[in-house]
C-alpha positions as CSV (number, residue, x, y, z in Angstrom):
1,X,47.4,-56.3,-12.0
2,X,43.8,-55.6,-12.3
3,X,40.9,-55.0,-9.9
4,X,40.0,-59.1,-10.8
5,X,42.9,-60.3,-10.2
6,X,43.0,-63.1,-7.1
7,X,46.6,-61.6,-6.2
8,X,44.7,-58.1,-6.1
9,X,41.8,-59.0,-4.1
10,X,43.0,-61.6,-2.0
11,X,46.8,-60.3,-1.1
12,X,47.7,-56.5,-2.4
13,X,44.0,-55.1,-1.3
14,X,44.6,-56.8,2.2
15,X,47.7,-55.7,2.8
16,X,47.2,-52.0,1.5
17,X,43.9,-51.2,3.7
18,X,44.9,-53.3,6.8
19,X,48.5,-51.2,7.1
20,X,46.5,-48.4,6.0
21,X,44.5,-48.8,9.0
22,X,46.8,-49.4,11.7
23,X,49.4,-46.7,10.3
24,X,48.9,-43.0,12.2
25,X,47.3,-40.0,10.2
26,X,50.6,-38.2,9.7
27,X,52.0,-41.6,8.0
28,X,49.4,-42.7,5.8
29,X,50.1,-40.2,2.7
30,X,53.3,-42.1,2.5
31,X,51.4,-45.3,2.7
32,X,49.2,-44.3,-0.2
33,X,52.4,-43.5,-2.3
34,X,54.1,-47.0,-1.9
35,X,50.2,-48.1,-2.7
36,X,50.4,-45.7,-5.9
37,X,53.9,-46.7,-6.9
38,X,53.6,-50.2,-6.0
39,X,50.5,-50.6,-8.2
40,X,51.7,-49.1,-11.3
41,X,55.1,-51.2,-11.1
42,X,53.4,-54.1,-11.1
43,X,50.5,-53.5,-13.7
44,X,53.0,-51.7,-15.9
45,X,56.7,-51.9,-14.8
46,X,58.0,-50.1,-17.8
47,X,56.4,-46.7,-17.8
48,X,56.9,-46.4,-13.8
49,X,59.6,-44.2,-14.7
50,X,57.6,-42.3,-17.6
51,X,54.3,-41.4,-14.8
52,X,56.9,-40.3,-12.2
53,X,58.7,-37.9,-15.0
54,X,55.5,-36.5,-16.1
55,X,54.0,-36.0,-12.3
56,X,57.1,-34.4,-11.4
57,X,56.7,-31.7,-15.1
58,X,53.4,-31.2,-13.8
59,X,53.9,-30.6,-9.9
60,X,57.0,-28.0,-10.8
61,X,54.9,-25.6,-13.5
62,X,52.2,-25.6,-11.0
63,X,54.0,-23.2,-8.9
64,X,55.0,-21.1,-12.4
65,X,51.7,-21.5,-13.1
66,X,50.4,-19.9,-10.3
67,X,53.0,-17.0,-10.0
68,X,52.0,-15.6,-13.3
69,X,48.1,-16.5,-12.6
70,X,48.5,-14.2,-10.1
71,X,49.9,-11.0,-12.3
72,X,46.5,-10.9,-15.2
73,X,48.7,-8.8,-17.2
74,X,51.0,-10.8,-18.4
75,X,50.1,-14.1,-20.7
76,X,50.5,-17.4,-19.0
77,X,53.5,-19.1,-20.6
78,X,53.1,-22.0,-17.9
79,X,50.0,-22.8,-18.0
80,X,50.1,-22.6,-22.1
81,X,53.9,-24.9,-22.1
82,X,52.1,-27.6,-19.6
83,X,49.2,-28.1,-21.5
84,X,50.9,-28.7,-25.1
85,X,53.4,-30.8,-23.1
86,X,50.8,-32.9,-21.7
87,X,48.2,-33.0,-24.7
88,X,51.0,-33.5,-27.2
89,X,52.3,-36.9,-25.2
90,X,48.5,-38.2,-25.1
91,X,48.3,-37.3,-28.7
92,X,51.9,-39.1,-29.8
93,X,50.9,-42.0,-27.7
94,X,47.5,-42.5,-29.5
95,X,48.4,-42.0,-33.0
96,X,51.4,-44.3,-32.9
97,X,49.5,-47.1,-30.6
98,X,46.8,-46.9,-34.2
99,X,49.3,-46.2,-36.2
100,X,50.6,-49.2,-38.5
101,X,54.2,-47.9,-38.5
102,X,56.0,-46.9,-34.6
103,X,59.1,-45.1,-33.9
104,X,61.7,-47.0,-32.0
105,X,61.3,-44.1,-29.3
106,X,62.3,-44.8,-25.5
107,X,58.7,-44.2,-24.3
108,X,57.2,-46.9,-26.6
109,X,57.6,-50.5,-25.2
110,X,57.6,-53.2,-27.7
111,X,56.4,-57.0,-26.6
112,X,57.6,-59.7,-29.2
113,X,54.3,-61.9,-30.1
114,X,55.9,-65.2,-29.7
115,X,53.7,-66.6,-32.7
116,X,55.0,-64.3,-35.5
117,X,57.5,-62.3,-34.0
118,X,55.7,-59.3,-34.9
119,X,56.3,-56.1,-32.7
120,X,53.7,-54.9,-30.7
121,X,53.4,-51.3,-29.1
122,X,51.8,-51.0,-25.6
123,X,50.0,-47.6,-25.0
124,X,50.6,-46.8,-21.6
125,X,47.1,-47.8,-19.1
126,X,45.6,-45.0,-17.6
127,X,47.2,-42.4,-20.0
128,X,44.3,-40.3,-21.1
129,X,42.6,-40.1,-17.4
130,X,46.1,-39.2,-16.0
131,X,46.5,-36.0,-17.9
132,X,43.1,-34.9,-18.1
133,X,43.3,-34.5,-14.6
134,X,46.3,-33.2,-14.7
135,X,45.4,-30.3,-17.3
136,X,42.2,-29.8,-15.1
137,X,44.4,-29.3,-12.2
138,X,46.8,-26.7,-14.1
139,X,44.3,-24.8,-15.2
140,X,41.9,-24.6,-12.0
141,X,45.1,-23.3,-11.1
142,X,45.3,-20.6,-13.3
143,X,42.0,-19.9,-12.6
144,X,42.4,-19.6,-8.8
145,X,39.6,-22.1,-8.4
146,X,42.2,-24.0,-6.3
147,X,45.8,-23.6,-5.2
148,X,48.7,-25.5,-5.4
149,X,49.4,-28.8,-3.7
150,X,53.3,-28.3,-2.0
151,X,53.3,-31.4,-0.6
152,X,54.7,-33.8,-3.5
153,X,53.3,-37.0,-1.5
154,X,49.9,-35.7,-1.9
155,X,50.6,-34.4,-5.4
156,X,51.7,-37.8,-6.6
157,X,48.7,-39.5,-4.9
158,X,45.9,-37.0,-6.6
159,X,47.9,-38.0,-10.1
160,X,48.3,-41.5,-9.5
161,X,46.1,-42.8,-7.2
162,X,46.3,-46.5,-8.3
163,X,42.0,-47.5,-7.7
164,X,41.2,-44.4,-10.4
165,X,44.3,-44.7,-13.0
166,X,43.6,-47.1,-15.1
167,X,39.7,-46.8,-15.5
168,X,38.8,-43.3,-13.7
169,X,36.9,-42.3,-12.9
170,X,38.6,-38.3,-13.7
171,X,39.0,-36.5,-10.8
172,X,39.4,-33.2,-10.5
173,X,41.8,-31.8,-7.4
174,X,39.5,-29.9,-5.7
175,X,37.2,-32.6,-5.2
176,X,39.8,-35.0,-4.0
177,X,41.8,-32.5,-1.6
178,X,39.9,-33.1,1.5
179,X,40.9,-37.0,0.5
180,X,44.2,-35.9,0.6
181,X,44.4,-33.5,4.0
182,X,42.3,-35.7,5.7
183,X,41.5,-39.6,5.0
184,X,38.5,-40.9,6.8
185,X,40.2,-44.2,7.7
186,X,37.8,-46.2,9.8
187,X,35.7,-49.8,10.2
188,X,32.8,-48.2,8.6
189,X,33.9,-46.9,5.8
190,X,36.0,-50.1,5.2
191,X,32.9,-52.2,5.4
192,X,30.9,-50.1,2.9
193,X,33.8,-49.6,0.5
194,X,34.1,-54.0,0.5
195,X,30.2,-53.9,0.4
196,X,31.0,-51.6,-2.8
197,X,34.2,-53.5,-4.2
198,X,32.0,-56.7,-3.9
199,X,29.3,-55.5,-5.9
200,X,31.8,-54.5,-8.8
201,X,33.3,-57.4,-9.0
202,X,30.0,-59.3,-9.0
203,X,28.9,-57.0,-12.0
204,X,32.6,-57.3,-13.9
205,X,32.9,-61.1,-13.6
206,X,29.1,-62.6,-13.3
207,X,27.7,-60.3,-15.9
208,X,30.1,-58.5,-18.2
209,X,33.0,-61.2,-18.5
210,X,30.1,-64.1,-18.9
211,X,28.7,-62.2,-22.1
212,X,32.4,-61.2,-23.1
213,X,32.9,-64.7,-23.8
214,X,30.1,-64.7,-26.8
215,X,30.3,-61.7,-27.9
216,X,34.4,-61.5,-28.5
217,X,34.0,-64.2,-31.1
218,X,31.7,-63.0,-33.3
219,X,33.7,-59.0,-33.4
220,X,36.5,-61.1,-34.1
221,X,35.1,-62.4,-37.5
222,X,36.8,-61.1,-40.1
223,X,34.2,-61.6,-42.8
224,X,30.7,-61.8,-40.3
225,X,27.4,-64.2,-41.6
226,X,25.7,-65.1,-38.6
227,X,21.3,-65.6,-38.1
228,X,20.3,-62.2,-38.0
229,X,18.3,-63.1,-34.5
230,X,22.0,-64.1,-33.1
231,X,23.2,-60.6,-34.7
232,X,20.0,-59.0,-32.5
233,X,21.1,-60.8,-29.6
234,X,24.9,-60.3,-29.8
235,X,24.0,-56.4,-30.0
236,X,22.2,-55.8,-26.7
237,X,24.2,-58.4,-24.9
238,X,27.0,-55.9,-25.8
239,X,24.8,-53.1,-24.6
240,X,24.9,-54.7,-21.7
241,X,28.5,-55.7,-21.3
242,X,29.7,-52.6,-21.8
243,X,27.8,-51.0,-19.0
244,X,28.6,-53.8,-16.3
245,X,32.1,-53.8,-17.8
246,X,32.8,-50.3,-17.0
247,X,30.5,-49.5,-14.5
248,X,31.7,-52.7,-12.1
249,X,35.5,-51.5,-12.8
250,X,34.3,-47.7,-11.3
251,X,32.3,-49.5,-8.7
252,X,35.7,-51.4,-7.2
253,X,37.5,-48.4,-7.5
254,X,35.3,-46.3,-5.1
255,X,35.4,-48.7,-3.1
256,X,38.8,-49.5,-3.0
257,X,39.2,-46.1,-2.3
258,X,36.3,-45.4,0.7
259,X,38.5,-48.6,2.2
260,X,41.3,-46.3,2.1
261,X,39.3,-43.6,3.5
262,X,39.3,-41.2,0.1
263,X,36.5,-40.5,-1.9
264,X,36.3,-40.5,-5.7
265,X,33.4,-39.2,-7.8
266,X,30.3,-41.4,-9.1
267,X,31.1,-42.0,-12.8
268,X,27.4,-43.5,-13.7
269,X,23.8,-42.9,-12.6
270,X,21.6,-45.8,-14.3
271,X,22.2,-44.0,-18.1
272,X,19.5,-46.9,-19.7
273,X,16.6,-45.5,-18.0
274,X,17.6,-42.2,-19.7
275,X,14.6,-40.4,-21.9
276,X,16.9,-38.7,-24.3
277,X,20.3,-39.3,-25.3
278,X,21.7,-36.2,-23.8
279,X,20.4,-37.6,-20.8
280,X,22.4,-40.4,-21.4
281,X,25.4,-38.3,-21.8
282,X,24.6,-36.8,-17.8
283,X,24.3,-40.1,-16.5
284,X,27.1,-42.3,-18.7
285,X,30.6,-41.5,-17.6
286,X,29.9,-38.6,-15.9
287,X,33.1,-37.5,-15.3
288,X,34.3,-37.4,-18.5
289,X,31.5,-35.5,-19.8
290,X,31.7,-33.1,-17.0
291,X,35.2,-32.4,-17.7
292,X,34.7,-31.6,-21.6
293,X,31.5,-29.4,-20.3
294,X,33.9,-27.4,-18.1
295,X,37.2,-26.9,-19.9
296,X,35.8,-27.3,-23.4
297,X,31.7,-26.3,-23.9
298,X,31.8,-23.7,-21.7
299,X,35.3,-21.8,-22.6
300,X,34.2,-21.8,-26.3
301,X,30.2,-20.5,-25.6
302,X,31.7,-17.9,-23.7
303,X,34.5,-16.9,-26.0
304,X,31.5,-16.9,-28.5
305,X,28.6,-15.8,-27.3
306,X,29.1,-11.9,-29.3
307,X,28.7,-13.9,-32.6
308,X,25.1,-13.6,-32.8
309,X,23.0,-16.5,-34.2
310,X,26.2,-18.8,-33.8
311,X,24.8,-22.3,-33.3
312,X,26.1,-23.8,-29.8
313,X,25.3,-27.2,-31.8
314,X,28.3,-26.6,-33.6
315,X,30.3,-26.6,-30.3
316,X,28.4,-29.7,-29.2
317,X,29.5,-31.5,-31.9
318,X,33.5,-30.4,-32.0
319,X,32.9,-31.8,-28.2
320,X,31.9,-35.4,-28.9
321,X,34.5,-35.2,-31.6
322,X,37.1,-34.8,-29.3
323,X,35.7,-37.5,-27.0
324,X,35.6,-39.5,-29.9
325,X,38.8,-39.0,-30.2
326,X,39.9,-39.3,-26.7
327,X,38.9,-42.8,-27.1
328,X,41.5,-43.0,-29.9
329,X,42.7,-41.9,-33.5
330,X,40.5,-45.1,-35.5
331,X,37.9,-44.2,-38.0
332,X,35.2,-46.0,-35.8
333,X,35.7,-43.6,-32.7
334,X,36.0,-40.6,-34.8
335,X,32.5,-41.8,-36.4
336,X,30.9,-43.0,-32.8
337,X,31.6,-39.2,-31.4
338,X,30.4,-37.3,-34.1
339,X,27.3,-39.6,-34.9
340,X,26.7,-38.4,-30.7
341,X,27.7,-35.2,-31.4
342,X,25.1,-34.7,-34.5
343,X,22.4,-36.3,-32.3
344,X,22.9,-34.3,-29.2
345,X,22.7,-31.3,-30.9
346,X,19.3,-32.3,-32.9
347,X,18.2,-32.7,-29.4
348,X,19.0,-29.7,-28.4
349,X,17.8,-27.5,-31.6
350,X,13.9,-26.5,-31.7
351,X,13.0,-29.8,-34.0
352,X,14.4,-31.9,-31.6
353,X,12.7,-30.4,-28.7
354,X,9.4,-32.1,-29.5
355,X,10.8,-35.5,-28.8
356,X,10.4,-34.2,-25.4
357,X,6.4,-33.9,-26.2
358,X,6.2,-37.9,-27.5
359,X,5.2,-40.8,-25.8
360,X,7.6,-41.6,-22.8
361,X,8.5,-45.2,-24.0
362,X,8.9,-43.9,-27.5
363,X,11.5,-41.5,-25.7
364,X,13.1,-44.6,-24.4
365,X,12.9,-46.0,-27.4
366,X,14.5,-43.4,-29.4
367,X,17.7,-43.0,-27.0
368,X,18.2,-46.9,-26.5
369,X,18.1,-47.4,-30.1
370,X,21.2,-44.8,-30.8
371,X,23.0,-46.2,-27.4
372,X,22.6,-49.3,-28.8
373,X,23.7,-48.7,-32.4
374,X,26.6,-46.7,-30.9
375,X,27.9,-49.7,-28.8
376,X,28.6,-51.5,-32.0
377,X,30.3,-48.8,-33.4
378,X,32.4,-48.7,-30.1
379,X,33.2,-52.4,-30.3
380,X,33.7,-52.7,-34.0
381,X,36.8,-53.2,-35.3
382,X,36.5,-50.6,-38.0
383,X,33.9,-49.3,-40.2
384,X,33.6,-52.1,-43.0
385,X,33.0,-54.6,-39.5
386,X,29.8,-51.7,-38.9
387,X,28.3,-52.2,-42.2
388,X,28.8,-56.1,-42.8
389,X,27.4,-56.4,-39.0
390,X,24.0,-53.7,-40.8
391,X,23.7,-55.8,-43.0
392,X,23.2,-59.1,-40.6
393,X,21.2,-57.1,-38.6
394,X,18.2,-56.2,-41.3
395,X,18.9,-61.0,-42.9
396,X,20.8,-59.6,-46.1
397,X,24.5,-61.1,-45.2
398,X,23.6,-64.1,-47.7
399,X,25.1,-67.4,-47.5
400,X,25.8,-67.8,-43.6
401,X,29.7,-69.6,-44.0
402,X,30.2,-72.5,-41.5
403,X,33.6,-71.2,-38.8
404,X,34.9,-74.0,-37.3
405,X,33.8,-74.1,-33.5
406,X,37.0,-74.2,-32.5
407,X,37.2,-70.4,-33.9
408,X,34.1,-69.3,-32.4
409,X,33.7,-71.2,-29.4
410,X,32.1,-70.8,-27.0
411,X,29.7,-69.3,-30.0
412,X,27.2,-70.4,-31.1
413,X,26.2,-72.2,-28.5
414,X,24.4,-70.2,-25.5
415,X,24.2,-71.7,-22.4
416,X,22.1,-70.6,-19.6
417,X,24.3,-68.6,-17.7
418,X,24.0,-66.3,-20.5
419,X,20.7,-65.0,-20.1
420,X,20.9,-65.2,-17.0
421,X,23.6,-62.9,-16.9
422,X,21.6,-60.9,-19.4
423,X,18.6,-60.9,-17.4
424,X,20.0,-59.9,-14.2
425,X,21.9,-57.4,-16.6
426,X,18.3,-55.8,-17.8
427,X,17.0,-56.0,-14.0
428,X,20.1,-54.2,-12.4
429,X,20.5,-51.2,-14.8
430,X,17.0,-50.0,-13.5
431,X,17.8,-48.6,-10.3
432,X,16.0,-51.0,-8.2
433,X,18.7,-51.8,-5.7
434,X,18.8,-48.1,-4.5
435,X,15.0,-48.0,-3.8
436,X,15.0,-51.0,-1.9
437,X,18.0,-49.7,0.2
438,X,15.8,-46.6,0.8
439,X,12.8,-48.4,1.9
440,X,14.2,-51.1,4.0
441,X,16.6,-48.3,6.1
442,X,12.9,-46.4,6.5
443,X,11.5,-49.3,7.6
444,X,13.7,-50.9,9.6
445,X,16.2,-49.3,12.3
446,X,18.6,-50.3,15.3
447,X,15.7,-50.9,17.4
448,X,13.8,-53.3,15.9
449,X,14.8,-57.1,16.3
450,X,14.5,-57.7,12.3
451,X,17.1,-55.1,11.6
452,X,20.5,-57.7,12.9
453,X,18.7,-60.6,10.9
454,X,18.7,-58.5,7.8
455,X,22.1,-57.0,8.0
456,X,23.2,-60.7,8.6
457,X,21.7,-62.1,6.0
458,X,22.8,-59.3,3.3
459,X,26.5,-59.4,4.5
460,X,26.2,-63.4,4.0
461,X,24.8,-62.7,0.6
462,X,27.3,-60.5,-0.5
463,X,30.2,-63.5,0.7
464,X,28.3,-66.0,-1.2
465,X,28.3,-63.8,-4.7
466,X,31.9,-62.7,-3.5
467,X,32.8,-66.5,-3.7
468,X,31.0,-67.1,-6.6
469,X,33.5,-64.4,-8.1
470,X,36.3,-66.1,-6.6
471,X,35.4,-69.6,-8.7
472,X,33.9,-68.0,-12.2
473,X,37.7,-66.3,-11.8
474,X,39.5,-69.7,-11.0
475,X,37.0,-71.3,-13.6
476,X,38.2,-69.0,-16.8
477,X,40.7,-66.4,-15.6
478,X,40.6,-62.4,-15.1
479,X,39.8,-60.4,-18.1
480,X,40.6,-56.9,-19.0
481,X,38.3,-54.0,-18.7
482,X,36.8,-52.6,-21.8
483,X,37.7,-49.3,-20.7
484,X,41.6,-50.7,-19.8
485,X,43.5,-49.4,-22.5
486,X,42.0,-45.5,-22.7
């Protein structure tokens, strides 16, 4: 059941805020749990079971955890056995969802394709943000940076909070405990967080699932030949799929959960305006890089900072390995976090510190071009797809082969509403909404008489592209999230 689901929007989300609403304080962390519970059952019925085992690991060596954090003498056999459990499941359940032979094991679930009977392995959604919060959690734990959660209601909603699972954005425990003691459950939050979820969904299914459309058929080519002006094209429209895609996914989710009165964490900060790409790294996914900064840069240049003259670009690269490979065990993602790693840590060494001293749009220039080569990396089905796609790009992939249009459609034909989409795309990742916002709430306030006509007219804005959701929905059906299946 995802966030663009009509069922979702139109009947779960009602029902969970409005009860939300009307329950009392003391009630409402039960509430969240049947919201939690409910969610997961019926997005993915068969590892309900799985999530609830592995919660209740977690919530029972958080206490052992914390007894021996306590004693610094003795070695932290907890903390140690929790992490390889955890780690160790998101590692078996990555290899063998890329892996070309499975085990017939009780926590894989196989789906018959009804076309040729093959079997099909579903990794479970929401598996690697699930227990990178909960290793954060055990080890901020042993750290004393924050204490154990006793209550198992709360515990259960911090690890499965349904609006974050599936998509984060990865929140760590201390940032959502004040969500947990005390939800701000009120008409103002609920109107911002729809004013928020609206927005999302405009930027999922009026951008990102528009471009989808094209772009899907030509990465699903098994031997590619297309213009090498549609191979430009298809490139940044993916640049700018992915970012709506993702972005309008985190977008409902904090608002889903300001309706519910909890606060998650802002996941992006308009990364295409970035001047460098470690820039881009601080702005894209910004939780996820904050948690490899915390648990995994910083650990390691501390452990090694006696080793004098050690680079830290090595450690910058192992990092973006392992976020490569948080993404999954395929070639492609091993490939798209090292090439990061290896640029990041140019960037960072004294020849890359003169890019700083260039012309700004060269900057610009110089990070959108590896962002942009790195989104077909991302999307690629594997390596040889990255190379034949190169090789479109610079008009050497010969004889362009005629695919029948029934293979390709709605490729490659573009309609309008394609660059449309793309242009409001290119318009909307420059932060231009938010210094509007600043200057109009300057401007105008409660007391002057054009401040009710503009609050009317952007609420009835935000119903009309809320309807328009509603029918491009109806019109072609929900698609997944691009970051769905991590």
């Amino acid at each position: 059941m995802s966030f663009t689901s009509p069922t979702f929007f139109l009947l779960f989300l009602p029902i969970a805020v409005l009860v939300n609403f009307i329950l009392p304080g003391r009630l409402r962390k039960f509430w969240i749990t049947v919201i939690c519970i409910t969610g997961l059952y019926f997005t993915q019925p068969y590892y309900l079971v799985f999530y609830v085992i592995l919660v209740g690991i977690n919530y029972f060596f958080a206490f052992l955890n914390s007894r021996v954090a306590r004693n610094e003498s003795k070695l932290n056999w907890p903390l140690i056995i929790i992490i390889v459990i955890n780690i160790s499941l998101l590692v078996i359940f990555k290899k063998f969802s890329t892996s070309s032979s499975y085990p017939r094991n009780l926590f894989f679930v196989p789906l018959r394709d009804s076309e040729n009977q093959s079997i099909n392995w579903i990794f479970p959604l929401g598996l690697s943000y699930t227990i990178f919060q909960l290793v954060s959690y055990q080890i901020d734990i042993s750290s004393e940076v924050s204490g154990v959660e006793r209550d198992p209601f709360k515990f259960i909603n911090y690890s499965l909070f349904y609006p974050k699972m599936f998509s984060g954005p990865i929140q760590r425990y201390d940032g959502f405990k004040p969500s947990l003691d005390n939800p701000i459950v009120n008409l103002e939050n609920i109107n911002q967080g729809l004013q928020r979820f609206i927005l999302g969904l405009a930027k999922k299914v009026l951008i990102a699932d528009v471009l989808v459309r094209y772009i899907n058929p030509v990465f699903n080519m098994s031997n590619i030949a297309i213009p090498t002006i549609h191979a430009w094209l298809i490139l940044f429209l993916l640049a700018i799929q992915i970012y709506y895609d993702f972005s309008g996914v985190i977008d409902m989710a904090i608002g889903i959960a300001q309706m519910l009165g909890c606060k998650l964490a802002e996941n992006f900060n308009y990364p295409y305006i970035s001047r460098s790409v470690t820039e881009f790294w601080r702005r894209w996914h910004i939780s996820l890089g904050a948690w490899f900064r915390d648990y995994i840069f910083i650990p390691m240049q501390f452990r090694l900072r006696k080793l004098k003259g050690f680079p830290l670009q090595v450690i910058t690269v192992l990092v973006f390995l392992l976020t490569g490979l948080w993404h999954g065990f395929n070639k492609h993602f091993i490939f798209w976090g090292l090439m990061f790693g290896f640029v990041i840590a140019f960037e960072n060494s004294k020849p890359g510190a003169k890019l700083k001293e260039v012309w700004l749009p060269l900057q610009h220039l110089w990070t959108l071009g590896w962002v942009v080569f790195s989104w077909l990396i991302f999307r690629a089905p594997g390596l040889k797809f990255v190379m034949q796609y190169m090789m479109n790009l610079i008009g050497l992939q010969g004889e362009i082969s005629q695919i029948p249009f029934s293979q390709t459609n709605p490729y490659p034909i573009f309609e309008n509403s394609v660059f449309i989409a793309a242009i409001a795309g290119i318009l909307f990742s420059l932060p231009i909404y938010p210094w509007l916002r600043e200057r109009i709430d300057k401007r105008i306030n409660p007391s002057k008489k054009w401040y009710w006509t503009i609050k009317i007219v952007g609420n009835l804005l935000l119903i009309l592209l809320f309807v328009f959701c509603i029918g491009m929905i109806v019109y072609s059906g929900p698609l997944p999230g691009v970051y769905d299946k991590f």
